[in-house]
C-alpha positions as CSV (number, residue, x, y, z in Angstrom):
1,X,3.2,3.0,14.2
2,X,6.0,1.8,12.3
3,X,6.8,-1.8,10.8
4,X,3.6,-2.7,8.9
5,X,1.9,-3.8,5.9
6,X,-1.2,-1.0,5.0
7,X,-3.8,-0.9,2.7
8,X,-5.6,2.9,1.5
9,X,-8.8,3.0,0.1
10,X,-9.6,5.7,-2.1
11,X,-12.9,7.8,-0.6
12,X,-15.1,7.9,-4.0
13,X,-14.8,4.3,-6.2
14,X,-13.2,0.6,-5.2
15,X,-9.7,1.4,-5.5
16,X,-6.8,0.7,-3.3
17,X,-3.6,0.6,-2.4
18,X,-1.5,-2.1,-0.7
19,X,1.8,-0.9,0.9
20,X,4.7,-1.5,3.4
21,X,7.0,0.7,5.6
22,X,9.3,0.3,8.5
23,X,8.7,4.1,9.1
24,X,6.1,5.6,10.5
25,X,3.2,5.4,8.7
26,X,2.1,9.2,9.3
27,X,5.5,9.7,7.1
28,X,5.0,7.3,4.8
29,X,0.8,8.5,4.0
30,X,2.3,12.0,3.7
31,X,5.0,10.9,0.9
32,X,2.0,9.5,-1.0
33,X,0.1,12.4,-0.3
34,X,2.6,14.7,-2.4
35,X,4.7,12.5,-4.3
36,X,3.7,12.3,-8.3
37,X,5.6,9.0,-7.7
38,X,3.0,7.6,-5.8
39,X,0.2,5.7,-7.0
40,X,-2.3,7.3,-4.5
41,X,-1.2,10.3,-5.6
42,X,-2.1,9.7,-9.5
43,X,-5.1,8.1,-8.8
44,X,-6.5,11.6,-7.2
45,X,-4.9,13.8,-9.8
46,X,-6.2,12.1,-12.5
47,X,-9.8,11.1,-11.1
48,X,-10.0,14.4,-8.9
49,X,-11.2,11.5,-6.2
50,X,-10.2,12.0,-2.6
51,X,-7.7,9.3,-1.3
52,X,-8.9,8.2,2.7
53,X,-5.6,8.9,3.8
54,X,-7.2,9.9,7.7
55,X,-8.0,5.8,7.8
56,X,-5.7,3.4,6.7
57,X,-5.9,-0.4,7.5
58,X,-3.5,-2.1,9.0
59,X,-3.3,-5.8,7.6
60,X,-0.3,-7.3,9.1
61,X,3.2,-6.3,11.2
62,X,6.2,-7.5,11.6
63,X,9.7,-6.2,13.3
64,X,11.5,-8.1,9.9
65,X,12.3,-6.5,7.3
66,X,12.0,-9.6,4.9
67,X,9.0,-11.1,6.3
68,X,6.8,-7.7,6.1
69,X,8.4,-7.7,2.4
70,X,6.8,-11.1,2.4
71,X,3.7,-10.4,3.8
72,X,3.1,-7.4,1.3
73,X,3.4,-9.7,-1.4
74,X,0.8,-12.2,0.1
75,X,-1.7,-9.6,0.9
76,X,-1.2,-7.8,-2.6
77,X,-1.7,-11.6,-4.0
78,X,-4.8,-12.1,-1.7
79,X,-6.7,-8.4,-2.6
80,X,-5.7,-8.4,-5.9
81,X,-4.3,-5.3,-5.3
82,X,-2.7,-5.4,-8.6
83,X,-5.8,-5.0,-10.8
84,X,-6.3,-2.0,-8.4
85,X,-3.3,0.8,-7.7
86,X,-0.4,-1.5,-7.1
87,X,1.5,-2.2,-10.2
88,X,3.0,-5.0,-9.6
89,X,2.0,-8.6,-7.7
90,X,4.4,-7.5,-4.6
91,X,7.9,-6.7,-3.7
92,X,9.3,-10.3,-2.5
93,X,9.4,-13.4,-5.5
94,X,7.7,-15.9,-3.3
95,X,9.2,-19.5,-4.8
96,X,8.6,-22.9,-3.6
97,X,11.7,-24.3,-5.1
């Protein structure tokens, strides 16, 4: 599955990551999975906690670009994913003006 907006859990406490890819998400889980870049890759290095990696959820897809950038932000806004593993409150500046 490609084009989506994904949220990890990690396997021993409540935290979580929220994340979008227009890859496939196999690559993508595998990036985070080995890259000392990633979040999810931290998290378990430094906790020594398992990340669920085998069951991601999917919250939302889209064949845009923009609007999955969109809907990241909204559903990082919506979990509070950035008092978890996110570090930052999404990739799009959502303004009403």
């Amino acid at each position: 599955m490609s084009h989506l907006v994904y949220k990890v859990n990690c396997k021993h406490c409540s935290d979580f990551y929220i994340g979008m890819t227009c890859r496939r998400l196999k690559d993508r889980l595998s990036e985070h999975a080995s890259s000392e870049a990633s979040a999810l890759f931290r998290h378990a290095s430094e906790t020594g906690h398992a990340i669920d990696f085998e069951a991601p959820e999917i919250l939302a897809k889209d064949i845009f670009k923009t609007r999955l950038l969109i809907k990241e932000t909204l559903m990082i806004q919506q979990y509070h994913a950035f008092r978890s593993l996110n570090r930052n409150t999404g990739s799009f500046d959502l303004r009403l003006w």
